[in-house]
FIZA-237662 format. One record per residue: residue number from 1; x, y, z of N, C-alpha, C, O, CB in turn. Coordinates in pm, 1 decimal. Atoms other than C-alpha are relative to their C-alpha. Glycine has a CB too. Layout:
% FIZA-237662
- i;n.c1;n.c2;n.c3;ca.c1;ca.c2;ca.c3;c.c1;c.c2;c.c3;o.c1;o.c2;o.c3;cb.c1;cb.c2;cb.c3
- NUM;X;Y;Z;X;Y;Z;X;Y;Z;X;Y;Z;X;Y;Z
...
% end
This chain:
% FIZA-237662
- i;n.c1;n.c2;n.c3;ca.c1;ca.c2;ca.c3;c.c1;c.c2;c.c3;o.c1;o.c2;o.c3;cb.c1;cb.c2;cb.c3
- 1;-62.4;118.7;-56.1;116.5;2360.1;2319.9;-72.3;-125.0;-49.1;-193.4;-119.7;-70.8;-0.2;5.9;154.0
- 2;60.2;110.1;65.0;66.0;1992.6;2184.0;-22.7;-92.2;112.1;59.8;-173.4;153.9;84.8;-60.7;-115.4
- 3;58.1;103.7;-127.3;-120.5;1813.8;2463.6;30.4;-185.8;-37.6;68.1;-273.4;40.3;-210.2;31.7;11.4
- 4;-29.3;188.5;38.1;-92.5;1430.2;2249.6;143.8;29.1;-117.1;206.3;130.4;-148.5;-196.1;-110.9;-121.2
- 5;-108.3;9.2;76.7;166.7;1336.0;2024.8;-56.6;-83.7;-80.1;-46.8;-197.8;-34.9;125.2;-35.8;55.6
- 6;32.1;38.8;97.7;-6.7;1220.8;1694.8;163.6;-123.4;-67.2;269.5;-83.7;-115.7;-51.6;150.4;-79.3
- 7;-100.6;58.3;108.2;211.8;889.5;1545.9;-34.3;61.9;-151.5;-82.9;174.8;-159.0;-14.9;-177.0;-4.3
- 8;-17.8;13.7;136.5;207.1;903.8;1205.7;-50.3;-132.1;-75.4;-6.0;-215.9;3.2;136.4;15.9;-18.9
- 9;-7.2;134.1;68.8;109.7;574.5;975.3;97.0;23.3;-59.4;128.5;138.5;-89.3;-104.1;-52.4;-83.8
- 10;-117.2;77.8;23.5;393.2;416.8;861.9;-24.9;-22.4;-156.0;-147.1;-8.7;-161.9;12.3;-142.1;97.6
- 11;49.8;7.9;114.8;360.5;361.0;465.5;93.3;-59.6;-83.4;192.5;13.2;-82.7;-42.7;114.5;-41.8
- 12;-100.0;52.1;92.4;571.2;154.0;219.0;-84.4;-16.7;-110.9;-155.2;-115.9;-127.9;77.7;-130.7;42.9
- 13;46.9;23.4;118.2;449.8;249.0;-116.1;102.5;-113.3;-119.0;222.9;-90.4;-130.1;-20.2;151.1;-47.7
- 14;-81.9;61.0;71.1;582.4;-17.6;-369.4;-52.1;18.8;-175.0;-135.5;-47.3;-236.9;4.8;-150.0;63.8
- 15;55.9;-56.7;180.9;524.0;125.2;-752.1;119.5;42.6;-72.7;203.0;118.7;-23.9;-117.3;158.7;-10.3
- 16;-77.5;-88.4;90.6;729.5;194.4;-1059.7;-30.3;90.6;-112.3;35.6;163.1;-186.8;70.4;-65.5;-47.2
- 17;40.7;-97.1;111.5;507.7;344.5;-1264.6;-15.4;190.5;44.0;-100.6;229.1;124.0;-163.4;-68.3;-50.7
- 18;12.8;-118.2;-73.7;570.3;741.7;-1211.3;-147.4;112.2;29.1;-165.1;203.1;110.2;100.4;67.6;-67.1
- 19;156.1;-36.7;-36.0;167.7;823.5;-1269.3;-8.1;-31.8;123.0;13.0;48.6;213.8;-117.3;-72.0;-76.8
- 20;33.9;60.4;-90.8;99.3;629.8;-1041.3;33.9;29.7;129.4;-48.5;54.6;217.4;23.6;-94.0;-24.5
- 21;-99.2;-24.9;-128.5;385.9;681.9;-764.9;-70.8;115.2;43.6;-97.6;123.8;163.5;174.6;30.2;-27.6
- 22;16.1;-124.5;-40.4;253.8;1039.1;-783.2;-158.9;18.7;80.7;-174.7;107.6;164.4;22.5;90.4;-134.2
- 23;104.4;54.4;-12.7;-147.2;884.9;-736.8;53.3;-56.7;179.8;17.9;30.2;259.5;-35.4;-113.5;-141.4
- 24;-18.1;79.2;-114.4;-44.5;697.3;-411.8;100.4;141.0;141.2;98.2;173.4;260.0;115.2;-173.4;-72.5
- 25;-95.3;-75.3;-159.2;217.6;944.1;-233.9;-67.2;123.7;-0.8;-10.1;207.9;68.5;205.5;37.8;-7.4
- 26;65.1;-123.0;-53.0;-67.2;1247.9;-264.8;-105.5;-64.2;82.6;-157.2;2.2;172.4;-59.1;105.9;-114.6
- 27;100.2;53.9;-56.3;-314.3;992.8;-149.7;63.0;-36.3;154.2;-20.0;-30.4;244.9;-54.5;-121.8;-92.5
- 28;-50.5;13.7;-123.5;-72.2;908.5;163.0;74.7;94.3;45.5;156.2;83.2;137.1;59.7;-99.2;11.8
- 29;-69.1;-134.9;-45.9;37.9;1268.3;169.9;-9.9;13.7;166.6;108.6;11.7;199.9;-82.6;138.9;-77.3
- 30;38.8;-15.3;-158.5;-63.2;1305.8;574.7;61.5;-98.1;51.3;53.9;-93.0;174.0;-150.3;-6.7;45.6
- 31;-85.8;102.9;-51.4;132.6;1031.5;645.9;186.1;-23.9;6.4;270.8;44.2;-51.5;-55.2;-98.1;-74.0
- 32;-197.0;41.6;33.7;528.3;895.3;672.2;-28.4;-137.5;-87.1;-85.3;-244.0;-63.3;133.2;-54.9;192.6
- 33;12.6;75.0;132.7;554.7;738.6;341.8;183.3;-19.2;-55.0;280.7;54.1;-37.7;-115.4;113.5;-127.2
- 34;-149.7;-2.5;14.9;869.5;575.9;194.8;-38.2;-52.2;-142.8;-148.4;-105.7;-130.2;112.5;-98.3;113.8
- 35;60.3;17.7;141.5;810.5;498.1;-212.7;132.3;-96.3;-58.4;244.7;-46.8;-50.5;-32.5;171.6;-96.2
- 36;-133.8;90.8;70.7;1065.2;214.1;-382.7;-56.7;-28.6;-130.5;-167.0;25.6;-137.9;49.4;-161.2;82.7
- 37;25.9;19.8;139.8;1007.0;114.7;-738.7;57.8;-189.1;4.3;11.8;-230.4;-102.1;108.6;137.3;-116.9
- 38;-35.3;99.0;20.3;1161.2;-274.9;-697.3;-32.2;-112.7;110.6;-110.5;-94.1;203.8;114.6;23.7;-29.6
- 39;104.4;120.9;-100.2;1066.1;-578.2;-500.0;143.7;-46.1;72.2;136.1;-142.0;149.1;-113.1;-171.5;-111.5
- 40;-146.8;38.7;-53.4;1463.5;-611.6;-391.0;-33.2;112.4;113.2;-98.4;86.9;214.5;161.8;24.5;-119.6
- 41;24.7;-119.9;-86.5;1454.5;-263.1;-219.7;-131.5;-19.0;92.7;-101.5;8.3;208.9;-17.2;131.4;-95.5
- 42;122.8;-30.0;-81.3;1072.1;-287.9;-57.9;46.2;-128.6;92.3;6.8;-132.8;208.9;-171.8;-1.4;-87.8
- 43;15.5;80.6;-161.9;1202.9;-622.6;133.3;121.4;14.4;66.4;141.2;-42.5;173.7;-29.6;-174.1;0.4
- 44;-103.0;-35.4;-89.1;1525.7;-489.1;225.3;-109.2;115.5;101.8;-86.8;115.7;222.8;156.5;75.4;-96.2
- 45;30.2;-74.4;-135.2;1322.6;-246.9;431.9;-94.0;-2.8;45.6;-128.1;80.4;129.8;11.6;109.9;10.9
- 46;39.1;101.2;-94.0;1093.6;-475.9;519.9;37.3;-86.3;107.5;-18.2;-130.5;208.1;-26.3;-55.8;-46.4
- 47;-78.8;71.8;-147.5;1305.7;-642.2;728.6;72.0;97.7;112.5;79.7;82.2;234.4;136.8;-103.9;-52.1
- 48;-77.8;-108.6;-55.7;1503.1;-335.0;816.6;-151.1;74.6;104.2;-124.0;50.3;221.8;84.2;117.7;-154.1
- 49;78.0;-121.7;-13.4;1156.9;-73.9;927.2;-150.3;-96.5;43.7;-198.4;-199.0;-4.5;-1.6;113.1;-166.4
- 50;178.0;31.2;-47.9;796.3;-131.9;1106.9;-78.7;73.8;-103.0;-25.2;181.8;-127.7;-56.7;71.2;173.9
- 51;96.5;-52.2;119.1;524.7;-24.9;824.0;-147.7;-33.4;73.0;-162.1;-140.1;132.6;26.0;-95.8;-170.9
- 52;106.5;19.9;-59.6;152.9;28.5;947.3;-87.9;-83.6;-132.2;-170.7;-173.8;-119.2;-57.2;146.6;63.6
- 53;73.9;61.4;145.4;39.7;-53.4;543.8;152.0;41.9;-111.7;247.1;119.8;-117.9;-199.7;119.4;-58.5
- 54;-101.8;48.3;80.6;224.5;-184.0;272.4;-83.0;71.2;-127.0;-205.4;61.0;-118.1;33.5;-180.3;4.1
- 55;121.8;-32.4;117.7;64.3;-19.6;-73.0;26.5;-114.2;-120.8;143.3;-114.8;-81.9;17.6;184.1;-77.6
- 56;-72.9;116.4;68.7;163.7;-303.2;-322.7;-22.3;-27.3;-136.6;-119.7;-97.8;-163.1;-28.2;-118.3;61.5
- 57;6.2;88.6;159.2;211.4;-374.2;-717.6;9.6;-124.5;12.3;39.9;-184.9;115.1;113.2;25.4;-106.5
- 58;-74.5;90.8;17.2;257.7;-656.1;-878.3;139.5;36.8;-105.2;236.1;-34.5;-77.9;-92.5;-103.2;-42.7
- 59;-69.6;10.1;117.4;484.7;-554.8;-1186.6;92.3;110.5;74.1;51.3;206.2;139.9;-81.8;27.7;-156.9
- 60;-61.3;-71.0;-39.6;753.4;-403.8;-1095.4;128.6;5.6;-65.6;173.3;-98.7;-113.2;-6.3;-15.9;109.1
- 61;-172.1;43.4;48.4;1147.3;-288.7;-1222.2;67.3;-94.2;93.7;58.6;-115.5;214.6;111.6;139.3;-0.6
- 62;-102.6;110.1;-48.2;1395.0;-547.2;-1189.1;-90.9;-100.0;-43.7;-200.9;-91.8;-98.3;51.2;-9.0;169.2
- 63;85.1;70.3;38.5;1355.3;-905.7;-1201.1;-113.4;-60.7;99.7;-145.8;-176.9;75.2;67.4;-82.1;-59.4
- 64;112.8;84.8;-88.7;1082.8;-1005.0;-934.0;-92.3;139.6;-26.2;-74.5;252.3;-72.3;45.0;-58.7;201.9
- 65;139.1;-58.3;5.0;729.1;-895.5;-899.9;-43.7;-10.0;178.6;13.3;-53.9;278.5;-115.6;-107.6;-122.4
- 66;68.6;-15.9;-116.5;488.2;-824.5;-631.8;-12.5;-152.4;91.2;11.5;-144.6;211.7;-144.0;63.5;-45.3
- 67;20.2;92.2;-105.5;423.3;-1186.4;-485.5;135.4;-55.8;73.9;123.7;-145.3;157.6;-79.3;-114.2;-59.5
- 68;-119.2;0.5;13.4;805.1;-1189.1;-456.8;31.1;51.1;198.4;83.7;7.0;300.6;47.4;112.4;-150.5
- 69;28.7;-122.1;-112.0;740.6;-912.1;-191.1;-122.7;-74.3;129.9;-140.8;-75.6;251.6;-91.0;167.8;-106.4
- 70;148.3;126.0;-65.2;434.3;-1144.6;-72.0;102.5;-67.6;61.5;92.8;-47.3;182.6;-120.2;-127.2;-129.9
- 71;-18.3;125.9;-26.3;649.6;-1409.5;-9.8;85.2;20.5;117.5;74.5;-62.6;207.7;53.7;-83.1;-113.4
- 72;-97.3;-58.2;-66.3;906.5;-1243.8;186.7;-51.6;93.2;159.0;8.8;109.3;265.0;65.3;92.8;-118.6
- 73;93.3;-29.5;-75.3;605.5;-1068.1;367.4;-42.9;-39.3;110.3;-55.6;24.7;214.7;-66.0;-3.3;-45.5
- 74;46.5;34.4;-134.9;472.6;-1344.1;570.3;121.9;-40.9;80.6;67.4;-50.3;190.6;-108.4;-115.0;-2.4
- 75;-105.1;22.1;-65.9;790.2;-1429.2;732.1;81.7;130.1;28.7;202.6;115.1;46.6;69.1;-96.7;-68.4
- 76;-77.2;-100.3;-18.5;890.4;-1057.6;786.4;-32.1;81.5;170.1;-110.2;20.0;242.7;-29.4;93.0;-137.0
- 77;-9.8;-76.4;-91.7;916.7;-793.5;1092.3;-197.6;56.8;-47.4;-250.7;114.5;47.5;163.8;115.5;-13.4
- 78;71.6;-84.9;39.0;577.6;-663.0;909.4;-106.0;-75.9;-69.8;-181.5;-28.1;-154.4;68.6;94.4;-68.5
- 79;125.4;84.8;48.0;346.6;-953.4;836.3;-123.5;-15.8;75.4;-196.5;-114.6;67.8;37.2;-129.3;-18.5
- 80;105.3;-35.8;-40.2;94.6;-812.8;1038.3;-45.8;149.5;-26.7;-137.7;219.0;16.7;5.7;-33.3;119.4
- 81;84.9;-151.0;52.7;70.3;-492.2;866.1;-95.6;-20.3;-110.7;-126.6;-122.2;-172.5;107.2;122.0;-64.1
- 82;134.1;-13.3;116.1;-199.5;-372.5;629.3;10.1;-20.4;-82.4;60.7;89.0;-107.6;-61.4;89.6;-36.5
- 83;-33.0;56.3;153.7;-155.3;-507.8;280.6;-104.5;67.7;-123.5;-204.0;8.3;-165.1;-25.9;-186.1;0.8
- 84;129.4;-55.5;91.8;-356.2;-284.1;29.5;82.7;-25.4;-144.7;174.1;52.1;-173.0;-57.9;198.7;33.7
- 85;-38.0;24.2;127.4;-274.3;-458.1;-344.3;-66.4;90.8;-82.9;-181.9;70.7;-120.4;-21.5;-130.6;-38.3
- 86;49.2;-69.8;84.0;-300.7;-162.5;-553.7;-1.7;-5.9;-157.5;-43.6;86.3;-227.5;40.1;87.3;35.1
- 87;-47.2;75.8;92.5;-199.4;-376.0;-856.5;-131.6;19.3;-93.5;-243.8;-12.4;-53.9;46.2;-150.2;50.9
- 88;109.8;29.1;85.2;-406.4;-311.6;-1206.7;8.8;-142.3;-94.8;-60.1;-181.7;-188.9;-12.6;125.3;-89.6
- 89;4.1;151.7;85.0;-301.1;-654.7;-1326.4;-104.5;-65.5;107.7;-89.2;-32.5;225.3;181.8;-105.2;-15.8
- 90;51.9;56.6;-53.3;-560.0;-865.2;-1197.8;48.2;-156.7;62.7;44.9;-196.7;179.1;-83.4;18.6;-67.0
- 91;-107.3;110.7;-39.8;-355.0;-1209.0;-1232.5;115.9;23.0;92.2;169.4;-59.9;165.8;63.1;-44.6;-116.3
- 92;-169.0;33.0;-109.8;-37.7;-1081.9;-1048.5;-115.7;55.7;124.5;-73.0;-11.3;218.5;218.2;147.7;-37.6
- 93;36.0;-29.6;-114.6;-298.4;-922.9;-755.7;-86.3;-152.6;54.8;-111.5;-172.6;173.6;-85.1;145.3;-11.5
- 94;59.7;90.2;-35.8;-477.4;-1253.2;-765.4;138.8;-72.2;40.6;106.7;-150.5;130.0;-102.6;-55.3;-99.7
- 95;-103.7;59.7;-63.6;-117.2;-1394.5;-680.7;44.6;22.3;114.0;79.9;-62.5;195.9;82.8;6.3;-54.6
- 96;-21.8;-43.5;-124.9;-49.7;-1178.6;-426.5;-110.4;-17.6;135.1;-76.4;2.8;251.6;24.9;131.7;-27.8
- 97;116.6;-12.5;-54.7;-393.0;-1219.2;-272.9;-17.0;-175.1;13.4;-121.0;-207.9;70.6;-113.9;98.1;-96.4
- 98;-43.1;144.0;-32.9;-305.6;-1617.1;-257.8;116.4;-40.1;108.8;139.9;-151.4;155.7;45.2;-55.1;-127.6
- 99;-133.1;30.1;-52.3;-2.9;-1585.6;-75.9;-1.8;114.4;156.1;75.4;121.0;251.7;138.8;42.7;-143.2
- 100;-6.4;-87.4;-141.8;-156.2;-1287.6;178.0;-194.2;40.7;-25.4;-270.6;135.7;-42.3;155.2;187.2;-6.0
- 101;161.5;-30.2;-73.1;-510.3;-1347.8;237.3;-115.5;99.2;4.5;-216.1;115.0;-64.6;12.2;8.5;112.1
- 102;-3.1;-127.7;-68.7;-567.1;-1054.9;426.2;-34.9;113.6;-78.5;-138.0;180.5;-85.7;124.6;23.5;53.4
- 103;6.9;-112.5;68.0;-490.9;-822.5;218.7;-122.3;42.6;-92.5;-214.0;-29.9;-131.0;106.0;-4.0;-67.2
- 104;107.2;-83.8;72.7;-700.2;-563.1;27.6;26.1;-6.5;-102.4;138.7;40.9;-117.1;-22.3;126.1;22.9
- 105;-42.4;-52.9;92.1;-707.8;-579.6;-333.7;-108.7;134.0;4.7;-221.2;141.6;54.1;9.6;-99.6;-121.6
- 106;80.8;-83.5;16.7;-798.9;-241.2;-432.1;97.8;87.1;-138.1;186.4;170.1;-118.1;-39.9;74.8;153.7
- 107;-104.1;-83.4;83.2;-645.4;-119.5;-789.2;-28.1;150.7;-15.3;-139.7;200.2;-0.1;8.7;-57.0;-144.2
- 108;-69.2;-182.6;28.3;-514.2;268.6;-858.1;-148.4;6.1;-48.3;-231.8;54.3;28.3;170.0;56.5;-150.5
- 109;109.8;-52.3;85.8;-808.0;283.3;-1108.4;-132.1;-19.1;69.3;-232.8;18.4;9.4;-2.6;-70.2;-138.6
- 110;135.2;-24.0;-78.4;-1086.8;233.0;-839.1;44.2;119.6;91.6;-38.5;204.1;125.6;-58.8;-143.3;95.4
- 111;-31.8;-112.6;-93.9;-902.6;470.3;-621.1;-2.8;176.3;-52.6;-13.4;283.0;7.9;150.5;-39.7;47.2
- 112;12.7;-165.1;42.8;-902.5;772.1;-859.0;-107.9;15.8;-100.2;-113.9;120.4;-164.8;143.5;65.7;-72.8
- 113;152.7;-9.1;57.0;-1238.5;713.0;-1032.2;-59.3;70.9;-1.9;-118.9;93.7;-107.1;-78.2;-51.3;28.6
- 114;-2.7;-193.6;-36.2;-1317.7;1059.7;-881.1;42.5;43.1;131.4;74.9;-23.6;229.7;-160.5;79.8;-3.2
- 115;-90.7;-69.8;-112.0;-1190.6;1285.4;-654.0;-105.4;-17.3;101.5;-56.9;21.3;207.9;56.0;171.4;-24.9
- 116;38.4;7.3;-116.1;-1493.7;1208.6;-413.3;69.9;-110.8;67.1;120.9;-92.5;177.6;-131.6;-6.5;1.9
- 117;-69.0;135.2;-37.6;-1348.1;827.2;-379.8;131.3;44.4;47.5;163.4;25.4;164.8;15.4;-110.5;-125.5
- 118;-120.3;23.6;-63.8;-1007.2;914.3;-364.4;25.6;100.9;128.8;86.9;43.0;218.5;109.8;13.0;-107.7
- 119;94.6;-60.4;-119.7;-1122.5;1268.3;-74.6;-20.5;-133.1;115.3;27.1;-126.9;228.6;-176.0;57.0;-74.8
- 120;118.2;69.2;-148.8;-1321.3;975.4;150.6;161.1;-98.7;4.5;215.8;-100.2;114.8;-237.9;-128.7;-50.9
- 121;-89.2;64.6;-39.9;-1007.1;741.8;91.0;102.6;94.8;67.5;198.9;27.6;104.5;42.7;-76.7;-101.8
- 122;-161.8;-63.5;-43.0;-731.0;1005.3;225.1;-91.9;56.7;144.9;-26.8;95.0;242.1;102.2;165.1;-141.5
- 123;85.4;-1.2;-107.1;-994.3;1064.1;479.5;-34.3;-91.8;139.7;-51.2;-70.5;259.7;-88.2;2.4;-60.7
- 124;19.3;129.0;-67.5;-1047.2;724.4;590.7;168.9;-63.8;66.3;180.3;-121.5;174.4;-77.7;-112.6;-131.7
- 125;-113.5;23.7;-7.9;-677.6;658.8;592.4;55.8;58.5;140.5;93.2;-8.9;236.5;56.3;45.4;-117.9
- 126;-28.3;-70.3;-107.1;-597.8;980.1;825.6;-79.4;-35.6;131.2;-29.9;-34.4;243.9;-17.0;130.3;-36.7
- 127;65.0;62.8;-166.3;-852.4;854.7;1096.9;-1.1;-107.4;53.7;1.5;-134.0;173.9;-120.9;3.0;25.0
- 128;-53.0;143.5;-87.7;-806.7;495.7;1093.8;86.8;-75.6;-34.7;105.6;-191.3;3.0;-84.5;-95.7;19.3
- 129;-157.5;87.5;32.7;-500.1;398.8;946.7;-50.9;-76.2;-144.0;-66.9;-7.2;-244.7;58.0;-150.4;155.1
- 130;33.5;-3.8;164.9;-610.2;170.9;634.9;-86.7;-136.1;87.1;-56.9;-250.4;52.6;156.6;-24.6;-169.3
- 131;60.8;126.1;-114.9;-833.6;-77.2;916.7;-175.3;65.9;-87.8;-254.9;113.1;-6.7;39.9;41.2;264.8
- 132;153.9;-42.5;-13.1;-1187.0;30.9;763.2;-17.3;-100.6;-177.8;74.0;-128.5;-255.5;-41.9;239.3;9.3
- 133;47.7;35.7;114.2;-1390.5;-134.6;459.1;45.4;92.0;-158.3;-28.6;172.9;-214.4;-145.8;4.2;36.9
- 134;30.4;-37.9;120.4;-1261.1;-38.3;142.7;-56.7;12.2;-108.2;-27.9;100.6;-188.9;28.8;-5.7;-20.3
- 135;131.7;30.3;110.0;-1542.0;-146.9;-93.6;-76.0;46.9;48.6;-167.2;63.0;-32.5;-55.3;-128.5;-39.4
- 136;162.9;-95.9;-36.1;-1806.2;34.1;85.5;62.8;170.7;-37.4;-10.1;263.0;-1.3;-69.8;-15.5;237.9
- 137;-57.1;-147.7;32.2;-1579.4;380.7;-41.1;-78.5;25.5;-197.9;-10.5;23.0;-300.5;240.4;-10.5;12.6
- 138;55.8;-65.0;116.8;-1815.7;485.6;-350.3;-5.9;81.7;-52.4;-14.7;181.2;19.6;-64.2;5.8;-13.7
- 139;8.5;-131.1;91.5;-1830.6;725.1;-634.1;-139.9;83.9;30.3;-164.0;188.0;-30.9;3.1;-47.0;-171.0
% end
């Protein structure tokens, strides 16, 4: 018998690259994860859906980009969720990271650096949602 009722985190991966997509939705495997590839689609269900963390490019198919998604962000149902810019462009995460503060940059390529980092991140994730220091997560 299940004495609590475990939520789930909430997850709006936004990526089109399919490495990658596959990098992020094993890393938020334990979770309810929803994966879009375009910056049209991630704020239609931004407005539509509650998200606990947003995972966030900048480059994306179609024509808008990640701060696109930013912009649409702070004025959404979900501009108090977690913002982790997983973006390896540095200029478009420095855009997004102008327009949402808050947020974490943290690109793909620090996250799979080795499997202990990305382990302590799917770790850290499952116990406190994405609320803990990400730069103190070392190789």
């Amino acid at each position: 018998m299940i004495d609590k009722i475990i939520q789930p985190t909430k997850v709006l991966i936004v990526e089109d690259t399919p490495d990658r997509q596959e990098v992020l939705t094993s890393l938020y495997r334990a979770h309810a994860w929803i994966l879009v590839n375009t910056a049209h689609r991630a704020i239609m269900l931004l407005n539509a859906y509650d998200f606990d963390i947003v995972s966030l490019d900048y480059n994306l198919r179609g024509e808008s980009n990640g701060d696109e998604i930013a912009k649409a962000l702070v004025n959404s149902r979900n501009k108090n969720c977690v913002v982790i810019i997983h973006s390896m462009n540095p200029k478009g995460a420095e855009k997004i990271v102008k327009l949402l503060p808050n947020a974490i940059s943290y690109p793909v390529s620090k996250m799979i650096r080795s499997n202990k980092v990305f382990r302590e991140l799917q770790k850290k994730i499952t116990e406190q949602g994405a609320n803990f220091n990400w730069n103190k997560i070392y190789a």
